[in-house]
N, C-alpha and C positions, 0 to 999 in steps of 0.2 A: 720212255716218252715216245708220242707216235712221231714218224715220220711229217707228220705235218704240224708240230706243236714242237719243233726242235730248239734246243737250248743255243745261241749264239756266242760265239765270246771274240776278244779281239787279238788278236795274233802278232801283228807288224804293224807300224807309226811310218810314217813321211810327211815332210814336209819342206818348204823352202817360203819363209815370210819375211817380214822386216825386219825381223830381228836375229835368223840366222837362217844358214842354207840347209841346215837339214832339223830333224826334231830335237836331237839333243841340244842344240847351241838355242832353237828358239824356244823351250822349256827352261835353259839355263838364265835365257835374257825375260823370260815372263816372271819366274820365280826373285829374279833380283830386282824387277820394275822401273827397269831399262825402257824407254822408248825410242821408236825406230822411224819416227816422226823429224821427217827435214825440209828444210826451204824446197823447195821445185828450182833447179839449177839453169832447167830448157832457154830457151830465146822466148817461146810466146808466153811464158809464166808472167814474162813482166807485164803482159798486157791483162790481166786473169785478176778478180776479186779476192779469189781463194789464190794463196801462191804458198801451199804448203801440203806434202800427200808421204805416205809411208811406203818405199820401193822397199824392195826385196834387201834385204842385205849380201844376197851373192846372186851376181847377173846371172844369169841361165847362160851366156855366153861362154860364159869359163866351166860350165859342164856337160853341155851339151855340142858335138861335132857340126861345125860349119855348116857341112852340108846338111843334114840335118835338120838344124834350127832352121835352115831357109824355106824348108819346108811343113813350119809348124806355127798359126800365131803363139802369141806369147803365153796365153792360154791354156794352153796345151803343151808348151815348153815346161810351164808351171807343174802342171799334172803329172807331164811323165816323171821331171824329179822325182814331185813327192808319191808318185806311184811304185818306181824302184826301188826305193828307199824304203819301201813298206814291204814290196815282197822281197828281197832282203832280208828285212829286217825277221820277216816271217819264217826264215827259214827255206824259202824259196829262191833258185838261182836256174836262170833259163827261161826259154817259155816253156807253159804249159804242154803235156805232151812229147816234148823233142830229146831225144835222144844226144844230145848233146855229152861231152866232157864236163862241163859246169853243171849238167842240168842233173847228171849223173851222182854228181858228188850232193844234192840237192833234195832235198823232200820233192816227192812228186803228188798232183793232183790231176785230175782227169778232167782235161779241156772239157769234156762237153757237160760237163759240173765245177765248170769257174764262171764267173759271170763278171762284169763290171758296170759301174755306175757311178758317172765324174759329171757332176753338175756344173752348171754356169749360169749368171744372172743374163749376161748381157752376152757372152762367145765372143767370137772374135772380132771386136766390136773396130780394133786395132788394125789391126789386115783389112777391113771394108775402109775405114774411113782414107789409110794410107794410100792402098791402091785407087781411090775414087780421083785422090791426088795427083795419084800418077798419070790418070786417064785425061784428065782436065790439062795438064801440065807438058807432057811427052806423048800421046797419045795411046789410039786402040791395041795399037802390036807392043805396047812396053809394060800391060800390064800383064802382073805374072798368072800364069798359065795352075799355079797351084791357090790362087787366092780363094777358088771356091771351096775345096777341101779345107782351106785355115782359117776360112771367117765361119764355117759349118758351127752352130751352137755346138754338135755331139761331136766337133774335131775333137775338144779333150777325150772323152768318155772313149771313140773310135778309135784314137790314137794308144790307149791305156789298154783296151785289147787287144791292139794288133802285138804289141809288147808283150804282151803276158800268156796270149792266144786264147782270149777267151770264147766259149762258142755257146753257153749255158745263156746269154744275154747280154748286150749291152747298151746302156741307156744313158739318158741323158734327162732328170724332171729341170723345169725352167720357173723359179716360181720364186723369181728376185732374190732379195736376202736371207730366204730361208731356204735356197736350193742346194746348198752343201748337206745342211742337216735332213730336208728330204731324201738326198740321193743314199744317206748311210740309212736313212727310215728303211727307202725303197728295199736296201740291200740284207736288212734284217728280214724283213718279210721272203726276201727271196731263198733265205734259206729257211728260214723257219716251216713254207712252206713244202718244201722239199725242189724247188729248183735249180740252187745250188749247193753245194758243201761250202766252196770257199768266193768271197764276194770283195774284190777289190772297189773299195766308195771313198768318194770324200767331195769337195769343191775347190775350184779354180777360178782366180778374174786375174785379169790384165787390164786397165781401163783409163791410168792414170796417161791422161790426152788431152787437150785443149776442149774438145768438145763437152768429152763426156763432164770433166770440171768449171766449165761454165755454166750449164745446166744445173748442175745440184746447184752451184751456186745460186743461180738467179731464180731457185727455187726456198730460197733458204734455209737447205738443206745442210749446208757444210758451213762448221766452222771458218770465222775468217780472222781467229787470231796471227796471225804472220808473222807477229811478232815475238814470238814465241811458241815455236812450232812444237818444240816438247811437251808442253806443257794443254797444248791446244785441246786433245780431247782428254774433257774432263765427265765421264759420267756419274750421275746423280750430284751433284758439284750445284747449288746453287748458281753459280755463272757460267754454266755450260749452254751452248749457242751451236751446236751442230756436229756431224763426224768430220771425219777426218779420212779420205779415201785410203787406203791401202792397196796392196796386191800379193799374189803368192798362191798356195796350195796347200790344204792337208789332205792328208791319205790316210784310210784304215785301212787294214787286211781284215774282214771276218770270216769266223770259220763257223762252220757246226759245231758243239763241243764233241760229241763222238769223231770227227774227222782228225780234229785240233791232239786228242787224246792218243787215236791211233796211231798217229808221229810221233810223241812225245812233244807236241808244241810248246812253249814257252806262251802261257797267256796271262795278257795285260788285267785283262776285265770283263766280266759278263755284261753283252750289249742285249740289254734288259727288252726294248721296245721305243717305243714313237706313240706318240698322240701329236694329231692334226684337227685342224679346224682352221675357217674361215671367216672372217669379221663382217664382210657382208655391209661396212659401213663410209671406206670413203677409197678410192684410187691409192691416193700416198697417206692420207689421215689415217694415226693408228684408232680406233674404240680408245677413247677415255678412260672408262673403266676398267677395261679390259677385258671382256663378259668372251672375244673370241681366242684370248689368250689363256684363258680359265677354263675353256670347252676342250682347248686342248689339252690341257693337264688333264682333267678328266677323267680325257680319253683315254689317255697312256694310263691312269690309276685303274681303269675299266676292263683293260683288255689286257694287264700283267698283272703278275703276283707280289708288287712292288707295295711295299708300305712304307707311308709314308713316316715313320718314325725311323728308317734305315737314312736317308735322305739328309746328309750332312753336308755338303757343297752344291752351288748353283753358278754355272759359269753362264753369269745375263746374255742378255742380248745388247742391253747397255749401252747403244747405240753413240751416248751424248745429245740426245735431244729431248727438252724441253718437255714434251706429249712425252714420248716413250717411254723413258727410264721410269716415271712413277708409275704409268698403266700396266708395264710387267710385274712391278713390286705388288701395286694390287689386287693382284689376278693369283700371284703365288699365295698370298695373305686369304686371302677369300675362299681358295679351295685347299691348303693346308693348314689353316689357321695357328694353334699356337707353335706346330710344330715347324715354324718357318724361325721361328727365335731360336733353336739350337743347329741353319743353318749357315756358311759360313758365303757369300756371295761375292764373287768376285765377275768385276765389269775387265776385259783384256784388252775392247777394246782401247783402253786407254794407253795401252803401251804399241798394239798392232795396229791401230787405226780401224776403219769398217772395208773389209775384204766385198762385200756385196757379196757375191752366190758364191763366194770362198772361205766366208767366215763360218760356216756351219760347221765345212771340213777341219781349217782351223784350231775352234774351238772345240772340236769333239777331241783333237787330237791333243789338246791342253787338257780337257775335265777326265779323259782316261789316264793320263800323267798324273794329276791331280790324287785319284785314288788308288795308281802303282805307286807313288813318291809316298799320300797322304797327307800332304802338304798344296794348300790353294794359297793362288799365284794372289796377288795384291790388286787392289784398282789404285792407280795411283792418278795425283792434278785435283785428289778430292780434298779443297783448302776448306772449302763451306759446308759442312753435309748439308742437304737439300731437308727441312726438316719431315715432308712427307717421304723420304726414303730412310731416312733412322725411323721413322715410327714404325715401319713396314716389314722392316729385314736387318740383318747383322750382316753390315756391307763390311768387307776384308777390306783395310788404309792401310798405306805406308808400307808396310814389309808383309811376305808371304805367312801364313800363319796355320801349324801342325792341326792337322784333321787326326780325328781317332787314331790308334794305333795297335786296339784292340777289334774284335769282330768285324761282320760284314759291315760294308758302309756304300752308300750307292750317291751318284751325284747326277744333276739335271744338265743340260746343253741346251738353253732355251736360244731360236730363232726366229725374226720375222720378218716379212718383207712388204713390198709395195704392192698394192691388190689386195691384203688381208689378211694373207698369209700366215699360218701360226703352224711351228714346228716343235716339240718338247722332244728330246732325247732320253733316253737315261741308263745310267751305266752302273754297274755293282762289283765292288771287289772279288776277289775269289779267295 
């Protein structure tokens, strides 16, 4: 294969979500259909419409050093976890390049062929709003002197190389809820093309804040079950009324497969490709029909060698709203037609809430799980099916449910965001 048509695959997982602080514990909590979904504890929640959101299940405090974290929004707290934890995972120990004791004992890759790519919807939306606080409150000299580097959209992404020392590129796309999944698109392209061998991606948000959940709110964007915060997103669910904020981080390592080979790597999955497109029809309103969610299938069917009869899991975008959850059902049904009946779909966000430019990375880091385990995690709160989402797809209820266990099997990551956005992933066993 040429240099510029190179095979992808995935090497190393991280993570840190609502349902545990690293991959393994939030694979263990997806597969058992645990959610991470709790009351908002704060002092101004009481004042808030919404008073319910999905935090982290293990604070970045308890892993990340003092001084450190004071100098990272949350963001980026988020990213580095699940950024180490992937190269790690990978078989990578040190940064790139250094001679180090650790780094020694370590697979090595050549800085100026690592690249990274850590998306965010919103950055440090946390650090701007706090410090504005501070300014208003205690004045000019109290605010901190590192807030521009931690409210910076690309603080994650910046922060994730300086870690790993990458020098081949690092980026940051910004394109709402679909920005985790473009940042691992971008990173496939980056190798495929010959820019890097190995490409640390995924998304990051921190956002759960008086502001930012007032707004969705009085946007009627979020759920306002309260009383019942478990139970709150429910997608495809006839009574589903909005998401359910979350926060956190997934990470992927990808490698070249010739790079991944040369080490002897240990890999997850072939990261097949991305298909993109743009809806072109409202701000925050998804297409109805979903014509720019279908352009991106498409895509990704046009420019890989993916067929669609391989294609046995679909981790939605599932959002819990109303528009969305049936305009993806109909968009998969339109451009795979019958072959959408022997797939197995699972909505996560019903256990993780909506990560915003974090869920991309997230859920890539669940649908690679998906086809190493072979088993797709459940959508769970689905009491009513929605009768235009049974007609459309074989939605996964109740309990996680065995994907093939024979041959190759390849699954979708579908994402989308506000502006139009449409992201399709897709990933194949090895």
């Amino acid at each position: 294969m040429s240099s510029t048509n190179r095979t992808v695959v995935v090497t190393g997982i991280g993570a840190t979500t609502p349902l545990g602080g690293d991959a393994a514990s939030t694979w263990e909590g997806l597969v058992a259909g645990r959610s991470g979904v709790k009351p908002l504890e704060q002092e101004w929640a009481a004042d808030q419409a919404v008073r319910i959101a999905a935090p982290v299940a293990v604070d970045p405090s308890e892993v990340i050093p003092r001084p450190q974290a004071r100098r990272l929004d949350r963001s980026a707290q988020f990213a580095l976890i699940a950024a180490q934890e992937a190269w790690k995972d990978a078989g990578y120990t040190g940064k790139a390049g250094e001679s180090t004791p650790d780094a020694e004992s370590g697979a090595r890759v050549d800085p100026d062929r690592l690249g990274a790519v850590i998306a965010s919807g919103i950055g440090g939306v946390t650090t701007l709003l706090d410090q504005y606080d501070v300014l208003k409150e205690k004045g000019v000299r109290r605010v901190s002197p590192h807030t521009v580097p931690m409210l910076m959209p690309n603080g994650p992404s910046a922060n994730v190389g300086l870690a790993v020392g990458a020098r081949a590129g690092v980026h940051t796309p910004v394109s709402a809820c679909a920005s985790g999944a473009e940042a691992i698109g971008y990173a496939i392209e980056m190798i495929r093309t010959g820019r890097a061998d190995v490409v640390v991606a995924g998304g990051t948000e921190a956002a759960i804040h008086p502001l930012p959940i007032a707004a969705f709110g009085n946007m009627m964007a979020m759920s306002k079950n309260n009383d019942d915060p478990q139970g709150a997103s429910r997608p495809f669910d006839t009574g589903r009324d909005g998401f359910v904020l979350g926060e956190g981080a997934g990470v992927l390592v990808l490698e070249s497969a010739e790079h991944a080979a040369a080490r002897g790597a240990r890999v997850y999955a072939e990261a097949v490709g991305q298909g993109i497109s743009a809806d072109a029809h409202d701000i925050v309103q998804p297409e109805p029909e979903g014509r720019g969610i279908s352009n991106a299938l498409q895509n990704l069917l046009d420019r890989t060698d993916l067929n669609p009869a391989e294609i046995v899991h679909v981790n939605a975008h599932a959002t819990s709203t109303p528009a969305g959850d049936i305009a993806e059902l109909k968009a998969l049904r339109k451009v795979l037609g019958d072959d959408v009946d022997h797939m197995a779909v699972s909505g996560t966000k019903s256990m993780t809430g909506h990560l915003l430019g974090g869920a991309g990375g997230v859920e890539s880091v669940a649908t690679v799980l998906a086809l190493y385990h072979r088993v797709a995690p459940p959508t769970i709160n689905v009491e009513n099916l929605d009768p235009e989402a049974e007609a459309n797809a074989d939605i996964v209820r109740g309990e996680a449910r065995k994907l093939p266990v024979e041959g190759r099997i390849a699954a979708l990551n579908d994402s989308f965001g506000f502006g139009g956005h449409n992201v399709v992933l897709a990933f194949r066993s090895v």
